[in-house]
C-alpha positions as CSV (number, residue, x, y, z in Angstrom):
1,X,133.2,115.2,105.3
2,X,133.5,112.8,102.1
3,X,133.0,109.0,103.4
4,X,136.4,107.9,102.8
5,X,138.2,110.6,104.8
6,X,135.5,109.0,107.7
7,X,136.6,105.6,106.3
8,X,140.7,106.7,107.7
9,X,139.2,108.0,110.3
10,X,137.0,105.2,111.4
11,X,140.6,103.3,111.6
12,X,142.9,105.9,112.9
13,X,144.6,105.6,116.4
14,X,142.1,108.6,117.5
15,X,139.3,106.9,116.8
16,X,139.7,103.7,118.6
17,X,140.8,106.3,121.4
18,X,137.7,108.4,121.5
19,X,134.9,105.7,119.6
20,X,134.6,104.0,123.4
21,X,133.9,107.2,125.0
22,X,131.8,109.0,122.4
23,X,129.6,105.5,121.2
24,X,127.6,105.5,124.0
25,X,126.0,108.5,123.5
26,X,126.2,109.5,120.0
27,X,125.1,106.2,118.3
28,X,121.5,106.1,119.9
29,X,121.5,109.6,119.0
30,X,121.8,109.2,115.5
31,X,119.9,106.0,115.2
32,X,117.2,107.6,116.7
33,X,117.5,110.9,114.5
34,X,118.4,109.5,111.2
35,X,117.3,105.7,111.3
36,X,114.1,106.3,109.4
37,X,115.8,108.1,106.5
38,X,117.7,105.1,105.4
39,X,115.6,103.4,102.5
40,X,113.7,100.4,103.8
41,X,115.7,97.2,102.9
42,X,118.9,98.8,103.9
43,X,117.6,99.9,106.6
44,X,117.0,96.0,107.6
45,X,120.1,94.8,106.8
46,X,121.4,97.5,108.6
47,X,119.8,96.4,111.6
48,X,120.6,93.3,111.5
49,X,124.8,93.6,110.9
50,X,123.9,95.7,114.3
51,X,122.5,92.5,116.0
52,X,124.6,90.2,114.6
53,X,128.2,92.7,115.9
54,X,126.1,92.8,119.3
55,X,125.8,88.4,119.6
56,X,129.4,87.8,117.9
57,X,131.3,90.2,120.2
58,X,129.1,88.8,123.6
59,X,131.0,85.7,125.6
60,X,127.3,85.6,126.7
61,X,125.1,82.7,125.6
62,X,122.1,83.3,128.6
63,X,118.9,83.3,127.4
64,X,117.5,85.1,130.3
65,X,115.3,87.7,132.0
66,X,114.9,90.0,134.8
67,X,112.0,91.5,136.4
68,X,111.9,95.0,136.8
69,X,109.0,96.4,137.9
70,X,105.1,95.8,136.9
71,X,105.0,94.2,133.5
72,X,108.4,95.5,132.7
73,X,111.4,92.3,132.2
74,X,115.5,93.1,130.9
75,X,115.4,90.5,128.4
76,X,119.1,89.2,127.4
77,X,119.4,87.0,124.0
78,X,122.8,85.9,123.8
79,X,124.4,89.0,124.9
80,X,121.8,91.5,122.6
81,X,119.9,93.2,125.6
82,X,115.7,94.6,125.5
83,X,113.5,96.0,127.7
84,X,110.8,94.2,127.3
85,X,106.7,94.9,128.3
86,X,104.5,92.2,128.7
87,X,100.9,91.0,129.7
88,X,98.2,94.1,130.3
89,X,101.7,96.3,129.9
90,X,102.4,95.7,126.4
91,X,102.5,98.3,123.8
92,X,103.3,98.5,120.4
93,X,106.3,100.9,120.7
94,X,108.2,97.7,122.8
95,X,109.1,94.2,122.2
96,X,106.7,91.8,124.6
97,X,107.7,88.7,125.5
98,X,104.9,87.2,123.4
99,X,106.0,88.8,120.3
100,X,109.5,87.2,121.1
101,X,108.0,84.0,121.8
102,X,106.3,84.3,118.2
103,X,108.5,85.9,116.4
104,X,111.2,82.0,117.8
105,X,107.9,79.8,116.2
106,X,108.0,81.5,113.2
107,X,111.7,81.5,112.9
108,X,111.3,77.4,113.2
109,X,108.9,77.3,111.2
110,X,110.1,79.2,108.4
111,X,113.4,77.4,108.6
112,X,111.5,73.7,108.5
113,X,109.4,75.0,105.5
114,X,112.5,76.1,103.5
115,X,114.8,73.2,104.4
116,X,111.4,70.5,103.3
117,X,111.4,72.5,99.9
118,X,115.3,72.8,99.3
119,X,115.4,69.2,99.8
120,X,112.8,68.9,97.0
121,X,115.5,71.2,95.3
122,X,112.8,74.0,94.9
123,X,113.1,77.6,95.3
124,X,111.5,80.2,96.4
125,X,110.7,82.2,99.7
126,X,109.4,81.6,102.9
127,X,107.9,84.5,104.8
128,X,105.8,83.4,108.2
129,X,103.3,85.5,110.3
130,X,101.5,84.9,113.4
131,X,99.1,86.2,115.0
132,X,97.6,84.7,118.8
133,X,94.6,84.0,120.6
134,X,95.3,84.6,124.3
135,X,93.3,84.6,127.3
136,X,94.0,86.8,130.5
137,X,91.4,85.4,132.3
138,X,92.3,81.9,131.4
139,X,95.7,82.2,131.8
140,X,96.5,80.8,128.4
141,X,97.3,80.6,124.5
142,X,93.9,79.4,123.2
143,X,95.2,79.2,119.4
144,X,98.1,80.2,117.4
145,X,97.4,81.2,113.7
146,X,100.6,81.2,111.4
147,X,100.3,82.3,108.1
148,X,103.1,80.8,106.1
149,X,103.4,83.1,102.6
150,X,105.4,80.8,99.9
151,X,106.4,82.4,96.1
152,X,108.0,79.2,94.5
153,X,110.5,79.6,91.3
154,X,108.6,75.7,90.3
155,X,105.8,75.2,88.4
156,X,104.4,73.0,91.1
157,X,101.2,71.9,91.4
158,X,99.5,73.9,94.0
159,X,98.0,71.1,96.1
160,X,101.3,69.8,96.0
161,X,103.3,72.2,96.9
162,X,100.8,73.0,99.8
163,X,100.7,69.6,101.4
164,X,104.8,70.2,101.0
165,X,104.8,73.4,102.9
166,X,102.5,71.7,105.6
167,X,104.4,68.6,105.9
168,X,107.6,70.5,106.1
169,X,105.9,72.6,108.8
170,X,105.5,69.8,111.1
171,X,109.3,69.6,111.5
172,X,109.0,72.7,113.8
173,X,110.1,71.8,117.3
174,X,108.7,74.4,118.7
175,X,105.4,73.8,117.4
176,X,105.2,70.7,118.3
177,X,106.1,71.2,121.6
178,X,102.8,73.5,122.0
179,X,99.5,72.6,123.8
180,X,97.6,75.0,122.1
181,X,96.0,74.7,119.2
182,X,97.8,75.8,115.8
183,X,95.6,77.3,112.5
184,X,98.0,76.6,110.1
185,X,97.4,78.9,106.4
186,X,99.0,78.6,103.3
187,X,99.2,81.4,101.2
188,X,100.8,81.0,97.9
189,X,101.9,84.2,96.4
């Protein structure tokens, strides 16, 4: 089938009459068959138009979670829906609700670094990592370590542009709500 015969057919009275029924089960199907084979940074837009269908078409704005069973939680974002493993249960085939709680910070962060240098009408990207220091026994975050990767378009001084990047860091809500202590490493690329 060429694409744009699937094109009419994606908006043919037929389709909207069977896509409910058949969605369900053929899209996780496929996904799970053929995701891989798109080529990498298609692939992640890909995604993302997925998330992004998910949230618009939701009337839900919950941030919420639901216990299942051991360290198992139903996480809902806004209408986009995860099983989530946590604590002694986490695994690295699941999202855990630490890797959501890291992946928010470095979301806020990334978005406080950007908006401190496009103020300074510099470009360039912003690409932020963390990693965590936790302790079971404790009960506790001992330390956060975000690694906040800049390539700048600017022929900026380096010491500069870091003490940039780190003040525009401290604009993070998120961070600064924290108890814990935060590492904080430039790396300019």
């Amino acid at each position: 089938m060429n694409p744009k015969m699937m094109k009419e057919m994606m908006d043919s009275e037929m389709c909207k009459e069977m896509a409910p029924k058949m969605m369900p089960e053929m899209i996780p199907k496929v996904m799970e068959k053929y995701l891989m084979n798109i080529p990498k940074n298609e692939r992640e837009e890909f995604i993302k138009k997925i998330v992004n269908i998910i949230v618009s078409k939701s009337n839900e704005c919950e941030l919420s979670a639901t216990f299942i069973n051991d360290f198992e939680t139903s996480t809902s974002i806004k209408g986009l829906k995860i099983n989530s493993k946590g604590g002694k249960g986490a695994t690295k085939d699941s999202i855990s609700p630490m890797d959501l709680f890291l992946s928010g910070l470095c979301g806020c962060v990334s978005i406080a670094v950007g908006r401190a240098l496009s103020e300074k009408e510099i470009n360039g990207n912003i690409k932020v990592d963390a990693l965590v220091k936790k302790s079971f026994e404790k009960g506790c975050i001992e330390k956060i370590i975000l690694n906040i990767h800049a390539k700048i378009d600017d022929s900026l001084n380096e010491d500069e542009l870091k003490e940039l990047i780190l003040k525009g860091s401290k604009k993070c809500l998120i961070s600064n709500s924290l108890g814990c202590e935060i590492e904080k490493n430039i790396v300019i690329e």
